[in-house]
ZADRENVEX-72177 format. One record per residue (C-alpha): residue in three letters; residue number from 1; x, y, z. Coordinates in steps of 0.1 Angstrom, whole numbers. Example, Ala and Ser with C-alpha at 12.3 -4.5 7.8 and 13.67 -1.06 7.14 Angstrom:
% residues 2
+------+------+-------+-------+-------+
! resn ! resi !     X !     Y !     Z !
+------+------+-------+-------+-------+
!  ALA !    1 !   123 !   -45 !    78 !
!  SER !    2 !   137 !   -11 !    71 !
+------+------+-------+-------+-------+
This chain:
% residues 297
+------+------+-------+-------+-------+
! resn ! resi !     X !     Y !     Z !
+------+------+-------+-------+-------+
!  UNK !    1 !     0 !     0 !     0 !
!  UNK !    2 !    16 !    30 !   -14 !
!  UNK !    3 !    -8 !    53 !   -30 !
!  UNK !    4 !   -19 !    80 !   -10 !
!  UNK !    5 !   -53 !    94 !   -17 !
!  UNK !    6 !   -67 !   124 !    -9 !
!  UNK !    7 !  -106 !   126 !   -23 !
!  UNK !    8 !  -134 !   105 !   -24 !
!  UNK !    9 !  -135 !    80 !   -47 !
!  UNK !   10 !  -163 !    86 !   -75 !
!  UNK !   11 !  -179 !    55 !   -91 !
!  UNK !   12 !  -194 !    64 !  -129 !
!  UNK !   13 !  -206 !    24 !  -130 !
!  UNK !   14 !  -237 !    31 !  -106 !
!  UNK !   15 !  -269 !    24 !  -119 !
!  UNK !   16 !  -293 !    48 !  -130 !
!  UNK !   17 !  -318 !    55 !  -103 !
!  UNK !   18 !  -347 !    63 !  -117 !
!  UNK !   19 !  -385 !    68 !  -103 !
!  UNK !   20 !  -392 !    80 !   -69 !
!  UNK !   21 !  -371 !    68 !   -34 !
!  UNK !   22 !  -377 !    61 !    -2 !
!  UNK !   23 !  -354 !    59 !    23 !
!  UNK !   24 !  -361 !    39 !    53 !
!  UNK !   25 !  -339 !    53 !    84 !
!  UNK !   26 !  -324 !    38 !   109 !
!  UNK !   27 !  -303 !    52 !   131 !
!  UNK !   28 !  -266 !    75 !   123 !
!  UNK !   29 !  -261 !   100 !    95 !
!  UNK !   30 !  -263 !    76 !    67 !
!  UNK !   31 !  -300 !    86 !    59 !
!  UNK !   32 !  -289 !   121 !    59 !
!  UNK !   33 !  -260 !   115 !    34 !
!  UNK !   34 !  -286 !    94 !    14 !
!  UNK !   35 !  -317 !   121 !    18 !
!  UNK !   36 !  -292 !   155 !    11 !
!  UNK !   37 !  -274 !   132 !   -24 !
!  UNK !   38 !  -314 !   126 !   -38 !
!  UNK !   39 !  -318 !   163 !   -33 !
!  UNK !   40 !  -293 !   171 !   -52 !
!  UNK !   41 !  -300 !   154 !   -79 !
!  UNK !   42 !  -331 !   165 !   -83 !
!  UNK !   43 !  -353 !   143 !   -66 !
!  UNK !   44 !  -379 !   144 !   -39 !
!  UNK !   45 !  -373 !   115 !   -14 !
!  UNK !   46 !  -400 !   100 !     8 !
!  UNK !   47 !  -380 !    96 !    45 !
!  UNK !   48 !  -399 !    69 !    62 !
!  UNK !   49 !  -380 !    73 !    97 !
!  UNK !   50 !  -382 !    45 !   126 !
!  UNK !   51 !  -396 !    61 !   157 !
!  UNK !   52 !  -369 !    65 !   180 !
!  UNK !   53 !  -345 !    56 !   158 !
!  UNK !   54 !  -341 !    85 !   127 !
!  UNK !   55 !  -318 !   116 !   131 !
!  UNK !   56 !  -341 !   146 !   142 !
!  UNK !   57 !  -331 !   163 !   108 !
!  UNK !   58 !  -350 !   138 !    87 !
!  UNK !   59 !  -383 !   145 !    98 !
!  UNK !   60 !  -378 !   183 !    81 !
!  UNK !   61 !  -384 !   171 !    46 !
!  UNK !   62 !  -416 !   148 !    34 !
!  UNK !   63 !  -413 !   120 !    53 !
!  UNK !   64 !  -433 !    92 !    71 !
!  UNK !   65 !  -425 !    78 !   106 !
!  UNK !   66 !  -437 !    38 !   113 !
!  UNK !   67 !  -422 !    20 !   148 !
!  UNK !   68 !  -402 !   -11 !   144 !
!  UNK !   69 !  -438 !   -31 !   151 !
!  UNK !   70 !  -454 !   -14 !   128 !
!  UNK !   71 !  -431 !   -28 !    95 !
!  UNK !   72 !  -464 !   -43 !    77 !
!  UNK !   73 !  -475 !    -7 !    74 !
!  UNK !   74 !  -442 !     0 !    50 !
!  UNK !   75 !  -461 !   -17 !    22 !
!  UNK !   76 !  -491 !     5 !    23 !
!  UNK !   77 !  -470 !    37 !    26 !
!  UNK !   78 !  -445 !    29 !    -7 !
!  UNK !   79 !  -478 !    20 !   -22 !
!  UNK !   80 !  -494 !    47 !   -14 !
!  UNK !   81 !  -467 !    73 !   -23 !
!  UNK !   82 !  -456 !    63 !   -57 !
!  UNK !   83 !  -419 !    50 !   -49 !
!  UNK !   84 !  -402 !    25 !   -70 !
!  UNK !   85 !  -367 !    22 !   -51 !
!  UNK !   86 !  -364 !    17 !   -17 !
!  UNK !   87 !  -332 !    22 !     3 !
!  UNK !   88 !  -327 !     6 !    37 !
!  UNK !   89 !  -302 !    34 !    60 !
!  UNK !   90 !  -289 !    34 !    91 !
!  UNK !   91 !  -294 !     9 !   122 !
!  UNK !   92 !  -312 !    -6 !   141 !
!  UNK !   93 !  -307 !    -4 !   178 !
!  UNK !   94 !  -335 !   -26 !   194 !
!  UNK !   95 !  -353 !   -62 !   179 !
!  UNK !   96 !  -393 !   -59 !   182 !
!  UNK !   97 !  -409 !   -82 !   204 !
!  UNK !   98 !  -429 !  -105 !   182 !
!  UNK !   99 !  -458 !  -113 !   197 !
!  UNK !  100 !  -465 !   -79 !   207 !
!  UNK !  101 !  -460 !   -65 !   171 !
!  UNK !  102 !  -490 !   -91 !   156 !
!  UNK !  103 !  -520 !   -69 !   167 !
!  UNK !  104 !  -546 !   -53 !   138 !
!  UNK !  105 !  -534 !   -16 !   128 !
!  UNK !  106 !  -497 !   -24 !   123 !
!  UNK !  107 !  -508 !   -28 !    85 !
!  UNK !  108 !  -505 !   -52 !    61 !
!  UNK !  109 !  -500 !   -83 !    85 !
!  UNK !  110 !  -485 !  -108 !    60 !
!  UNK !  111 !  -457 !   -86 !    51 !
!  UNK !  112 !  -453 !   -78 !    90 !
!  UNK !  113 !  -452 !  -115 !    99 !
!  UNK !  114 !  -425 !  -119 !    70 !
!  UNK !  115 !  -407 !   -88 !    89 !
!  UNK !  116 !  -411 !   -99 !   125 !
!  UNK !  117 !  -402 !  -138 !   111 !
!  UNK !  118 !  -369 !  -119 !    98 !
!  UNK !  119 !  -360 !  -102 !   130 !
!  UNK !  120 !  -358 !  -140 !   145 !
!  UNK !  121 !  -322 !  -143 !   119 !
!  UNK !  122 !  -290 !  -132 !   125 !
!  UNK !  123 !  -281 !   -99 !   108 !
!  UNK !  124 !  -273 !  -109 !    75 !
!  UNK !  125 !  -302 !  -133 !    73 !
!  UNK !  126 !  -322 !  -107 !    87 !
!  UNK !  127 !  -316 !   -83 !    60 !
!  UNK !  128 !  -319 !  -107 !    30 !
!  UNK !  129 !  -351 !  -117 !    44 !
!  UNK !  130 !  -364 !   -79 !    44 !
!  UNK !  131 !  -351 !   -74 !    11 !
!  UNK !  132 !  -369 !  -101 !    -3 !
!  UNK !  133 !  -398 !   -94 !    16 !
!  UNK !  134 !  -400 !   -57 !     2 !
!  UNK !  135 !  -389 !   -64 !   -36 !
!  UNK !  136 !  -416 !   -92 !   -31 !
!  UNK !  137 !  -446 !   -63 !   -33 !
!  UNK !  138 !  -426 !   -51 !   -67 !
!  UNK !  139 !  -404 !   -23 !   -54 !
!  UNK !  140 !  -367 !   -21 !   -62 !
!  UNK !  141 !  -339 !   -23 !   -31 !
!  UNK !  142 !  -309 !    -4 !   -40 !
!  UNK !  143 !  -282 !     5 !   -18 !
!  UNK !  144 !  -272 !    34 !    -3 !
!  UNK !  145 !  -236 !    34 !   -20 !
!  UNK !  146 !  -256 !    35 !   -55 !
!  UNK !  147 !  -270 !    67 !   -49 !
!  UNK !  148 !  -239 !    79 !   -29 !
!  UNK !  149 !  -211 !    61 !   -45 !
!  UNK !  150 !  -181 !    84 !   -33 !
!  UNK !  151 !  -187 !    75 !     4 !
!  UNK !  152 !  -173 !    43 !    -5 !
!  UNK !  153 !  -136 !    35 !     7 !
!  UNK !  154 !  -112 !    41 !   -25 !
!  UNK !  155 !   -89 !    15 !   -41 !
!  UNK !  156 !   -61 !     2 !   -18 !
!  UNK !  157 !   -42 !    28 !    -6 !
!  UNK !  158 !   -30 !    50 !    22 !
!  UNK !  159 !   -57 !    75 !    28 !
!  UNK !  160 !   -40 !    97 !    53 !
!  UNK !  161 !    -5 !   115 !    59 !
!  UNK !  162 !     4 !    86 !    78 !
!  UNK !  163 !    12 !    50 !    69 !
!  UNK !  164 !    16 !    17 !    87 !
!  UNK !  165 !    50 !     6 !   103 !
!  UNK !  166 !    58 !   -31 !   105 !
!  UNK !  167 !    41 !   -38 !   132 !
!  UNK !  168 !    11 !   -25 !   121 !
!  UNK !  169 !     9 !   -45 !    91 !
!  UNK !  170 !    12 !   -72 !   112 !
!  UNK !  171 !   -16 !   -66 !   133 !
!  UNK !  172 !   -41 !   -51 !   102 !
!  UNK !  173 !   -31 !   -92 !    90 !
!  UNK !  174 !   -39 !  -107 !   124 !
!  UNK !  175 !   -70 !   -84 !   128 !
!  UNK !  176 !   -83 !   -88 !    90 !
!  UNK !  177 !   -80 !  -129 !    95 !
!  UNK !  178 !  -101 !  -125 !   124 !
!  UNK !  179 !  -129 !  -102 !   116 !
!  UNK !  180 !  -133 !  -125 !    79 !
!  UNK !  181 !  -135 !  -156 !   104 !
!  UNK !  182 !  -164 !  -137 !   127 !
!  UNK !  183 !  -185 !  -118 !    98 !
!  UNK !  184 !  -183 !  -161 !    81 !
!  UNK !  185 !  -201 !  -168 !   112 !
!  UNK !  186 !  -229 !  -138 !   106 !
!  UNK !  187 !  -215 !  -122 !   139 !
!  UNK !  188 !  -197 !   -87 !   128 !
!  UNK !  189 !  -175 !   -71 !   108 !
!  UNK !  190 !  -142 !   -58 !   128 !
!  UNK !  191 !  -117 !   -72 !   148 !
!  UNK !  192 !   -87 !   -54 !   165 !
!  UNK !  193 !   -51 !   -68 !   173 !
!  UNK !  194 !   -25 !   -56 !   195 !
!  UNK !  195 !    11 !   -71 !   194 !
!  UNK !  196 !     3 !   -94 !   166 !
!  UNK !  197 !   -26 !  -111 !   184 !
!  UNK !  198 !   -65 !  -103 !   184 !
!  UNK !  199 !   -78 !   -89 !   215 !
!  UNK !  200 !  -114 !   -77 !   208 !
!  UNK !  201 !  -139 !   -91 !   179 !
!  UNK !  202 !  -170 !   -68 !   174 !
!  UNK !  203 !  -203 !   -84 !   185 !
!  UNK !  204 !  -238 !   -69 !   186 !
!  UNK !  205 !  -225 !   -37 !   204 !
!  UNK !  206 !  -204 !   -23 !   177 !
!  UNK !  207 !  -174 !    -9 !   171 !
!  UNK !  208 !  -174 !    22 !   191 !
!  UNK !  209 !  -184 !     0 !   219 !
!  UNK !  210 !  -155 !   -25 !   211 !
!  UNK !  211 !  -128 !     1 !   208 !
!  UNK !  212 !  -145 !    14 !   242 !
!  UNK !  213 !  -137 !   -19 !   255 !
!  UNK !  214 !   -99 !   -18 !   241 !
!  UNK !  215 !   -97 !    15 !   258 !
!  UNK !  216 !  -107 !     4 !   290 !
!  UNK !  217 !   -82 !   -28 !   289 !
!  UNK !  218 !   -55 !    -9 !   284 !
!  UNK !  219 !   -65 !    17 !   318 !
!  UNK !  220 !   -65 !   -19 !   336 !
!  UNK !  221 !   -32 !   -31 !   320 !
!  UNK !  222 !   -47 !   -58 !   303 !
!  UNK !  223 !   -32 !   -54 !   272 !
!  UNK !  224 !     8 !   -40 !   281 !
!  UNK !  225 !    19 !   -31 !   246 !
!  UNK !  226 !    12 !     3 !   228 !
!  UNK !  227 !    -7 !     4 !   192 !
!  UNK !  228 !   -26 !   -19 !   178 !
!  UNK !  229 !   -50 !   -16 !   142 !
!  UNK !  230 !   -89 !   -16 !   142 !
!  UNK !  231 !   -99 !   -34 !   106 !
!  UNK !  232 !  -130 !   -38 !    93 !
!  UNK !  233 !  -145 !   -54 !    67 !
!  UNK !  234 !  -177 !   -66 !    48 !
!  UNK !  235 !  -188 !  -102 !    57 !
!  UNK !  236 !  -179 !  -133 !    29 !
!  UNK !  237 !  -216 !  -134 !    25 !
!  UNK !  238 !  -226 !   -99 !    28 !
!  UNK !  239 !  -259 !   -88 !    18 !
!  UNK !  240 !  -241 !   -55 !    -4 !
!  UNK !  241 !  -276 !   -33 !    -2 !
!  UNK !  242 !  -277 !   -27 !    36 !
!  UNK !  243 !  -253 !   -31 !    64 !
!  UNK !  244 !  -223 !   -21 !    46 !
!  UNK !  245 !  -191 !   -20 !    74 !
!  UNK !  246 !  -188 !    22 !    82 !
!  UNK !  247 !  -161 !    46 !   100 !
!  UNK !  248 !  -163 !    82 !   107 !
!  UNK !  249 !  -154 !   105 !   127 !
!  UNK !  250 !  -164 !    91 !   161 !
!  UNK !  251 !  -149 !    59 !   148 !
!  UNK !  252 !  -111 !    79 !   151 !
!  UNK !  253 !  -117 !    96 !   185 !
!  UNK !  254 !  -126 !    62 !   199 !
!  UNK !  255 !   -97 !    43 !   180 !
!  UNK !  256 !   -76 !    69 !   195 !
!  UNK !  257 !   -92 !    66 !   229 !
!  UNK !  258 !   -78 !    29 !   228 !
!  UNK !  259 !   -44 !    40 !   220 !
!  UNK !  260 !   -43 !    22 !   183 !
!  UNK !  261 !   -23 !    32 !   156 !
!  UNK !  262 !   -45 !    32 !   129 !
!  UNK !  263 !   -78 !    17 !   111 !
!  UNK !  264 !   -78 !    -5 !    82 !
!  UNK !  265 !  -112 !   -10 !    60 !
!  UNK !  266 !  -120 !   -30 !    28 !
!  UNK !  267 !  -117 !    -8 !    -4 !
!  UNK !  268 !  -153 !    -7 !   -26 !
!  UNK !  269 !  -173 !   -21 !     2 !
!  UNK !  270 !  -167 !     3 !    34 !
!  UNK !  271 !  -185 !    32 !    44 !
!  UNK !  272 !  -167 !    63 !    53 !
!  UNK !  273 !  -196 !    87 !    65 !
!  UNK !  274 !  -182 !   124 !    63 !
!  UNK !  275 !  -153 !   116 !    42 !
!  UNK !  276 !  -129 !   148 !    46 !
!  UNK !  277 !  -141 !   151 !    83 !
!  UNK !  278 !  -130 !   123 !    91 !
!  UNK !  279 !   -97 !   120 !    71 !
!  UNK !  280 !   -89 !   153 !    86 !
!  UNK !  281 !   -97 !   137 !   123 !
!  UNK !  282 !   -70 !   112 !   113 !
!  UNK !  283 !   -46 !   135 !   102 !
!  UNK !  284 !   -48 !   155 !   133 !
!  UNK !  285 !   -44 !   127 !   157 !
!  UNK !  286 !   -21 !   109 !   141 !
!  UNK !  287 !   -36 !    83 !   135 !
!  UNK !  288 !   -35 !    61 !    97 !
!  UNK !  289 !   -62 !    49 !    76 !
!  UNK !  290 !   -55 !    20 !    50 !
!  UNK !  291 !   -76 !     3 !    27 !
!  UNK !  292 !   -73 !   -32 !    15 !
!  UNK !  293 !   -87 !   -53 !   -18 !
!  UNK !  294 !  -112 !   -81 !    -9 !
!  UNK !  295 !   -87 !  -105 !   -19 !
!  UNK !  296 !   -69 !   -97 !    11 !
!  UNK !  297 !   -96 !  -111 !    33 !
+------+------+-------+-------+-------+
């Protein structure tokens, strides 16, 4: 890894996006990235925002807002408001209880029983099965890198002032082995290793929680040596149209919390949300950011 890039990478193979768009939204500034790009272009997206869950800035525009029990009512509302592409944004930070959601007025209850069936999965299962579920009533999934392709991490390259030292490659090797192994297994996509050896895989709290956790094994001496490389990467299996590994900004304050050298993500299928932000958060802390072909997993 060599090249140093500076910019966003732009991506002229996207597909043409045509017809209206809805953006269902999670959780985290994805929507908003997805929502502000539409805009630009021209077009006049329908936010359908999770109660509870959607960034208070969504609701500004045209939007719709369902609960995560109330998924069957999705259908009705894409019906009901012309859209032909749907794009699934942002997380999810609690599971619906199922027996509660199956009650009359949470819509259309086939396609909520498809949901709520879904929710049962792990996440990549979970998602196929919503995908399906949607294009099944004729609307189009896309992903949220096809409408906002230069978010995506560039071609391998260095992507900061900084590069890795020896021992950083090392560990981006010991941590990229480990976080393929976990995302085979459906469980998440980023691993961390300090030394040479892997000390925290990410689970169902995330990454900012894992590198929390790093940061507080170091403050108990747990882990003795300085450094150490956060990588992250897209599962073997991954579902490419939701769920999509992602760094930003809060991803370098907390991988410098836990005294690491540097991040390491999978070019062409890795989020970086607020590109120069968080290039420049790297730069001023010191701190490296690589990205590696898929081969490499």
């Amino acid at each position: 890894m060599t090249t140093t890039a500076k910019t966003a990478p732009k991506d002229a193979s996207s597909r043409a996006i045509s017809g209206r768009t809805a953006i269902v939204a999670g959780n985290g500034s994805l929507p908003v990235a997805v929502a502000e790009s539409l805009r630009k272009l021209g077009g006049n997206p329908l936010i359908v925002a999770i109660k509870g869950e959607a960034e208070p800035a969504l609701y500004q525009g045209e939007h719709a807002e369902i609960s995560i029990v109330e998924l069957g009512g999705l259908v009705k509302i894409l019906k009901a408001e012309g859209i032909s592409n749907v794009v699934l944004a942002g997380g999810i930070r609690h599971r619906p209880e199922f027996r509660a959601a199956l009650r009359p007025g949470n819509g259309n209850l086939v396609a909520l029983y498809r949901f709520l069936r879904a929710f049962r999965l792990g996440d990549d299962g979970l998602l196929r099965a919503v995908i399906a579920t949607i294009e099944s009533y004729g609307f189009r999934v896309v992903g949220a890198h096809e409408i906002v392709p230069d978010i995506l991490a560039p071609t391998p390259s260095t992507i900061t002032r900084k590069r890795a030292d020896q021992d950083s490659i090392a560990n981006m090797q010991a941590a990229r082995r480990a976080a393929t192994m976990i995302g085979s297994l459906d469980i998440g996509q980023a691993a961390i290793a300090v030394g040479g050896r892997v000390v925290a895989l990410e689970g169902v709290e995330g990454t900012d929680a894992m590198l929390q956790r790093v940061a507080e094994l170091r403050l108990a001496k747990r882990i003795n040596r300085k450094g150490g490389v956060l990588v992250k990467c897209a599962k073997p299996q991954q579902e490419v149209r939701a769920d999509l590994p992602a760094i930003g900004i809060s991803t370098v304050e907390n991988a410098v919390k836990a005294g690491l050298k540097g991040i390491a993500i999978e070019a062409g299928r890795t989020l970086i949300l607020g590109y120069e932000e968080t290039i420049a958060a790297a730069d001023k802390s010191g701190l490296f950011i690589e990205t590696f072909a898929q081969e490499a997993c």
